[in-house]
N, C-alpha and C positions, 0 to 999 in steps of 0.2 A: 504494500500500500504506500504511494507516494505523496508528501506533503505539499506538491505540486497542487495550483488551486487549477480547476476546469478553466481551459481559455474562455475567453468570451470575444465576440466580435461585436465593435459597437457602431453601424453606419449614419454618418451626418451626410446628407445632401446640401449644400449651399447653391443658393440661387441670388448670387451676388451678396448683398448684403444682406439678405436673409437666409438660416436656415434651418432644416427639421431635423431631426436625431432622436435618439430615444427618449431626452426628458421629454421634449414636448408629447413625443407618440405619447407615451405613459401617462401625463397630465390631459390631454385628450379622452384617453382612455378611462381614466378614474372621473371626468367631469361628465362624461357618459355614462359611467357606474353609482353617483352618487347624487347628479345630478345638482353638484354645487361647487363653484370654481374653488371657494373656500375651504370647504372639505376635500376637495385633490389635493389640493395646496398644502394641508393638513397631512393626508397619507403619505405623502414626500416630502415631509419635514421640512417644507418649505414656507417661507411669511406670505401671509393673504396677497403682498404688495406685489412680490416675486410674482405668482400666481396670475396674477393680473396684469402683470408688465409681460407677459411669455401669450396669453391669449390676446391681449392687444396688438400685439407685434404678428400673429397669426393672422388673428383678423383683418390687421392693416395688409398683409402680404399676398392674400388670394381676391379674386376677384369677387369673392362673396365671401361673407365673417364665415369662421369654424365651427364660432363658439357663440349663442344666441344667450344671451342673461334678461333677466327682471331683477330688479331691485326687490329687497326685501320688503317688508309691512305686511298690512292685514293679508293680502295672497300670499305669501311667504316666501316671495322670487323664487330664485334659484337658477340653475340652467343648464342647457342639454345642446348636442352636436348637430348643426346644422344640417343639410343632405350633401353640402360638399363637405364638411368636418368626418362625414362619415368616409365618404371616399377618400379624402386623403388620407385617415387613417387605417384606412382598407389597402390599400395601396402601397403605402409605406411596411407594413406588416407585410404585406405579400412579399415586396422588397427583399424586404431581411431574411424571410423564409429562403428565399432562394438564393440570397448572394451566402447563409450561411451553408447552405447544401451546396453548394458549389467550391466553399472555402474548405468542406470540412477536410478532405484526403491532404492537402497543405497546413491546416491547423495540424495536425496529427501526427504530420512528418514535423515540422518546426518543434512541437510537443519533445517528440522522439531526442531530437537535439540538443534541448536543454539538460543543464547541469544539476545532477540531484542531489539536492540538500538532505 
């Protein structure tokens, strides 16, 4: 048994100055799940502020928002993934499914080469 931890492969797409990688997939994904930018924001230990400076930057970078919000009060806001927040995280997830299945016989040989502690 080796004290080697499992590689991981983490892919960011840049599209100039803006770009998606995993946090955002993940905070997409939990504001889908919880249906609160705050409580994502929350399950990755991340500030409300964070949270909201990463869905604004999303929003401003597609041609329609990701991320659809209501303010809190008596309806109790909240908010959920647009029909393009769904595709682009649909998309991004297919991504990675593939570029890791394609990676993996290279992660495994790199693996193979490292030096065992």
């Amino acid at each position: 048994m080796s004290n080697t931890p499992s590689p991981r492969l983490r892919l960011r797409v840049h599209f100039g100055p803006t770009m998606l990688g995993p946090g955002k997939a993940d905070l997409l994904e939990l504001i889908d799940e919880t249906g609160s930018i705050s409580a994502a924001g929350r399950a990755m230990k991340m500030s409300y502020k964070r949270a909201w400076t990463l869905v604004d930057e999303m929003n401003s970078a597609y041609r329609a928002p990701l991320v659809i919000s209501a303010r809190g009060g008596p309806e109790g806001g909240g908010a959920h993934l647009s029909e393009t927040g769904r595709e682009v995280l649909t998309l991004y997830r297919a991504m990675m499914a593939r570029v890791e299945t394609a990676a993996e016989p290279d992660i495994r040989a790199l693996s193979a080469l490292l030096a065992r502690r």
